[in-house]
MIDOSE-1310 file (N, C-alpha, C; in nm, 2 decimals, decimal comma, always signed):
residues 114
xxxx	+3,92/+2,54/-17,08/+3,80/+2,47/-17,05/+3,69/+2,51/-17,15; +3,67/+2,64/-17,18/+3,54/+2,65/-17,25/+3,59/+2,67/-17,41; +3,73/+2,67/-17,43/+3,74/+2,60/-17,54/+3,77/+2,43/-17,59; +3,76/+2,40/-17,52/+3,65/+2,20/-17,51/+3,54/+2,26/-17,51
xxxx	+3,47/+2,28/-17,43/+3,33/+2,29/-17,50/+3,31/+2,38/-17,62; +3,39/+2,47/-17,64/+3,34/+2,50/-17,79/+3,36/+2,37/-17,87; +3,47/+2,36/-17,91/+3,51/+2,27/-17,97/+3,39/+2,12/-17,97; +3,41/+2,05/-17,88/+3,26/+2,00/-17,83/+3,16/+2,00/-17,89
xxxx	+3,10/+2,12/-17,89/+2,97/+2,18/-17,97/+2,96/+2,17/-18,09; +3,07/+2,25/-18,20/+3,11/+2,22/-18,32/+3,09/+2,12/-18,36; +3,18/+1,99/-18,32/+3,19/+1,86/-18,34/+3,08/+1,79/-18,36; +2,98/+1,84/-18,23/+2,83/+1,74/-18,23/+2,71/+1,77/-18,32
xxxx	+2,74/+1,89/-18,38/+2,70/+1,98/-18,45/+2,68/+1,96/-18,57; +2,84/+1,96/-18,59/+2,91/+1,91/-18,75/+2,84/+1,76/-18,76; +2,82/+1,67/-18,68/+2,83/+1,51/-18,70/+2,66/+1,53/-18,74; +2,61/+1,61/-18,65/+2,48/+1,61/-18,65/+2,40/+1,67/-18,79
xxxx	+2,44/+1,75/-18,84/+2,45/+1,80/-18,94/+2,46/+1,66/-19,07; +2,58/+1,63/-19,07/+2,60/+1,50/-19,10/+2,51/+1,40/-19,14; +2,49/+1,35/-19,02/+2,42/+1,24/-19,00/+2,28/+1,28/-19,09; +2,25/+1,36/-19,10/+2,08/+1,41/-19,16/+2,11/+1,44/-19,26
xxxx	+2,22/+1,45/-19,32/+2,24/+1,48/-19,51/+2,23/+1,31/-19,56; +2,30/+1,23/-19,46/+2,29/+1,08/-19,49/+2,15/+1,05/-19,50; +2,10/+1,06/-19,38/+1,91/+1,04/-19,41/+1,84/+1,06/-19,46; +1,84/+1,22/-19,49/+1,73/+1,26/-19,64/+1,77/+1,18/-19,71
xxxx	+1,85/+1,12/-19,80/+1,80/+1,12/-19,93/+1,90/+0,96/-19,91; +1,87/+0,86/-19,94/+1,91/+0,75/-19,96/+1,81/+0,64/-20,08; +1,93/+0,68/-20,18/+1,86/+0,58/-20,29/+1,96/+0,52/-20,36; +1,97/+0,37/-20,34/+2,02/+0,32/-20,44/+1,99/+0,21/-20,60
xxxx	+2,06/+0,24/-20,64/+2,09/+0,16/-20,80/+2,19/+0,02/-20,75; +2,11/-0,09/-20,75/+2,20/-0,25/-20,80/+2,16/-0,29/-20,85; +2,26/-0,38/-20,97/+2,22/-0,47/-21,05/+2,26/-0,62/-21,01; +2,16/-0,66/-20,95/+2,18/-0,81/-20,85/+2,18/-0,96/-20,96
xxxx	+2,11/-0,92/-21,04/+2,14/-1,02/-21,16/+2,18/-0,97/-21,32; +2,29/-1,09/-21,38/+2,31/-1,08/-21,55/+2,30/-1,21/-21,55; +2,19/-1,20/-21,66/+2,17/-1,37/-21,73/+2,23/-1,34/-21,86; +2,30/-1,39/-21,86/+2,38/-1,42/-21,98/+2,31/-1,52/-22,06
xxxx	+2,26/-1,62/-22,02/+2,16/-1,74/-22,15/+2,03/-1,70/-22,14; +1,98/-1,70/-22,26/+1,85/-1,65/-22,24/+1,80/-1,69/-22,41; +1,69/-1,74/-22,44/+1,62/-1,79/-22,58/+1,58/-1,66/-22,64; +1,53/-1,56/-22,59/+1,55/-1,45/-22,61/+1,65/-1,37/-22,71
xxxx	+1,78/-1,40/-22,68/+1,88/-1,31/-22,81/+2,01/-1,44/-22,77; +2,06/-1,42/-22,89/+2,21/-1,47/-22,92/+2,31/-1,41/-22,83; +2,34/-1,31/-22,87/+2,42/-1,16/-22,84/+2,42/-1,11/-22,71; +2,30/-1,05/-22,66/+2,28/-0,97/-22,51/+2,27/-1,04/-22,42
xxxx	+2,23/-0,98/-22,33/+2,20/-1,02/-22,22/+2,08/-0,96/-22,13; +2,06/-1,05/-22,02/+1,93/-0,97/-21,94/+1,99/-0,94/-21,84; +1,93/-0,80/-21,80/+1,95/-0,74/-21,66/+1,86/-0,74/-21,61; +1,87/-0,76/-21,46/+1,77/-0,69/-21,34/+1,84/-0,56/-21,29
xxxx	+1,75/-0,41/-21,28/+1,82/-0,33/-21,24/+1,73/-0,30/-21,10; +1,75/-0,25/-20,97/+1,65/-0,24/-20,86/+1,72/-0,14/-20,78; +1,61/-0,04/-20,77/+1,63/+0,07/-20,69/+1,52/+0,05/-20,59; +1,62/+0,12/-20,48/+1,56/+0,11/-20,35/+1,56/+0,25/-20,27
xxxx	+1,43/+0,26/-20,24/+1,39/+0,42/-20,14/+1,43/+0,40/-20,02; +1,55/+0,40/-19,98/+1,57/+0,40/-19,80/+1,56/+0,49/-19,70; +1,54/+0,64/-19,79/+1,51/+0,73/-19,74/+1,35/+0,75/-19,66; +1,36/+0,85/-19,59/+1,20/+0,91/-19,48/+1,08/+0,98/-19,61
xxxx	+1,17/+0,97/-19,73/+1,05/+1,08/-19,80/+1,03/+1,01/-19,93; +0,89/+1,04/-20,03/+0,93/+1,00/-20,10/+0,99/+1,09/-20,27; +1,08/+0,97/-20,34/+1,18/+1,03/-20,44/+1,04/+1,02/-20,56; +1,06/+1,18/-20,63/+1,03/+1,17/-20,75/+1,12/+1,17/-20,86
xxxx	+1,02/+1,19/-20,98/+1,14/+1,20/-21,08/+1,26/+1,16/-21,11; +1,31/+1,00/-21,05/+1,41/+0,92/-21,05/+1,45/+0,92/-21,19; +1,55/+0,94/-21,22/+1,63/+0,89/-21,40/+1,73/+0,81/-21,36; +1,74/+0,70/-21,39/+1,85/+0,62/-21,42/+1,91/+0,59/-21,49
xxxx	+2,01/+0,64/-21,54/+2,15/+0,69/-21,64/+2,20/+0,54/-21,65; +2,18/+0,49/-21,82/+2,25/+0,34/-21,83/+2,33/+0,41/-21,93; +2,43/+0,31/-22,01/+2,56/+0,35/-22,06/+2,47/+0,37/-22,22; +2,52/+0,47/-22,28/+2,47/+0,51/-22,43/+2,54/+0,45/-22,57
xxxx	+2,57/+0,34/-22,55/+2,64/+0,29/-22,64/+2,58/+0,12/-22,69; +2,47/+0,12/-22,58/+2,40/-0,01/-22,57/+2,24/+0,00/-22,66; +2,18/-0,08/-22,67/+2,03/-0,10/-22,68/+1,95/-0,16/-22,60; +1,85/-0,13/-22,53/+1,80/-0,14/-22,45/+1,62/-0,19/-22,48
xxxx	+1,58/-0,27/-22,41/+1,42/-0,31/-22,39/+1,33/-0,35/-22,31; +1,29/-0,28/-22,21/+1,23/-0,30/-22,13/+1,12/-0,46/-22,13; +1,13/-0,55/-22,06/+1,09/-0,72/-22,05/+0,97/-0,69/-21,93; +1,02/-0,64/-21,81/+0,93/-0,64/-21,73/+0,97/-0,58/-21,62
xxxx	+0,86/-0,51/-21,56/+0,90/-0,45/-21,44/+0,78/-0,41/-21,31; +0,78/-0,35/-21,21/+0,69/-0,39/-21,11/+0,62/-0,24/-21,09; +0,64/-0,18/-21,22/+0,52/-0,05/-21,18/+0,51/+0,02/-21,33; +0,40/-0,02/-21,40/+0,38/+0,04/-21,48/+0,40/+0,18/-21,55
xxxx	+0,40/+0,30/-21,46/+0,42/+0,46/-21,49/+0,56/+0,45/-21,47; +0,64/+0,37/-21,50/+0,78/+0,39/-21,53/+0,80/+0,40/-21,70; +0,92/+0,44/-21,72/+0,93/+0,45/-21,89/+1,05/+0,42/-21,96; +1,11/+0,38/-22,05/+1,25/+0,35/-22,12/+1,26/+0,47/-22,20
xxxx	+1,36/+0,57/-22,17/+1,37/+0,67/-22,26/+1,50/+0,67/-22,35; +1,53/+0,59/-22,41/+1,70/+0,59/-22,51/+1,76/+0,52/-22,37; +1,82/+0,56/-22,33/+1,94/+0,50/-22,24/+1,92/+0,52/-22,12; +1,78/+0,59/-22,08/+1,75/+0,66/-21,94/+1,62/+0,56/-21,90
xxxx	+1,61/+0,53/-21,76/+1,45/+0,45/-21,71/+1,44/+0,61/-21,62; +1,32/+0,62/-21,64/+1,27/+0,72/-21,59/+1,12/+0,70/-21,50; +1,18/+0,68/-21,36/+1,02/+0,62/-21,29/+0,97/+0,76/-21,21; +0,82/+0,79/-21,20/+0,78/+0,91/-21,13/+0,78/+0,87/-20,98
xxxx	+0,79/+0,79/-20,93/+0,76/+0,77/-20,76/+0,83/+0,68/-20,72; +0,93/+0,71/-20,58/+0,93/+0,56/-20,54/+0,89/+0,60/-20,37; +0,78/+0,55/-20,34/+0,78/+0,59/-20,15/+0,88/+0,55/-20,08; +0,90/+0,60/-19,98/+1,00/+0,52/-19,91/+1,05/+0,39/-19,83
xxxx	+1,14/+0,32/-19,84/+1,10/+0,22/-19,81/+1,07/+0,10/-19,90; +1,04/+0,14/-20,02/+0,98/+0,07/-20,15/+1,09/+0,06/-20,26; +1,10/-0,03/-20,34/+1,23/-0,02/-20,45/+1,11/-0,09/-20,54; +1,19/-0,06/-20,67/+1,14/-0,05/-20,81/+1,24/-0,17/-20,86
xxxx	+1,24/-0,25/-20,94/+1,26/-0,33/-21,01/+1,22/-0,35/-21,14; +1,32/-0,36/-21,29/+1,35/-0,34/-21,40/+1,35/-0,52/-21,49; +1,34/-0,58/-21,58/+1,41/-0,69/-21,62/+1,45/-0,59/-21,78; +1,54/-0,62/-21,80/+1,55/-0,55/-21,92/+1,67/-0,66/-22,02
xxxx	+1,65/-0,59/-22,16/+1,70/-0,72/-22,29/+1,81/-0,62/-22,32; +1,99/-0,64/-22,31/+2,07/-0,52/-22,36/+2,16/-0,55/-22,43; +2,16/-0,49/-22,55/+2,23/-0,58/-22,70/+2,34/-0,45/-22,72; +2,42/-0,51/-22,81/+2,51/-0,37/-22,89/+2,61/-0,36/-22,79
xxxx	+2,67/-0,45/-22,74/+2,80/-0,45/-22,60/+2,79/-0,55/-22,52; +2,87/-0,56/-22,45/+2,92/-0,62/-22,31/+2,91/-0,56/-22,21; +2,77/-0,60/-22,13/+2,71/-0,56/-21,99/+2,73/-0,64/-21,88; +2,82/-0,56/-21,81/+2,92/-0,60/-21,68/+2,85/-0,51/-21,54
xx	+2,86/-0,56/-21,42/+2,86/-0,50/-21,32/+2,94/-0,41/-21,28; +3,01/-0,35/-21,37/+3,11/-0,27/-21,32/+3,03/-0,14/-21,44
């Protein structure tokens, strides 16, 4: 008997533990659109890239790691104090609850969702 409740304990413990490593920190990277025609370039294509703060706090210092083999140009986006560094978007804030949004121009390869 009072090894079920240990056990018990553990378990709710462990989940609980769990459950609050999932909560802090929730942020994701999707790329919901590729336009492939665009008057813009021959060659590339345009991305939308959108990150979203789902987490309780807010994320600084976000880097978003794009593939290094491409060229990149930032077109437009929904917060100024973000930046295009070579192959990294590097935004200082996102509150929570709030997502960030990129249109970007990407030449020198084949830019897939995968």
């Amino acid at each position: 008997m009072i090894e079920a409740i240990i056990i018990g304990l553990i378990v709710t413990v462990f989940g609980s533990v769990l459950l609050y490593a999932f909560r802090v920190r929730q942020l994701y990277v999707v790329i919901p659109r590729l336009f492939s025609v665009s008057a813009l370039t021959s060659e590339g294509k345009i991305i939308e890239v959108r990150v979203f703060n789902k987490g309780r706090a807010t994320e600084e210092d976000v880097l978003v790691a794009l593939s290094p083999d491409r060229d990149y140009e930032v077109l437009a986006s929904t917060d100024s104090s973000s930046a295009l560094d070579g192959s990294f978007i590097r935004i200082p804030r996102i509150p929570p609850g709030d997502d960030y949004s990129v249109l970007m121009l990407v030449e020198g390869g084949d830019f897939t969702k995968d």
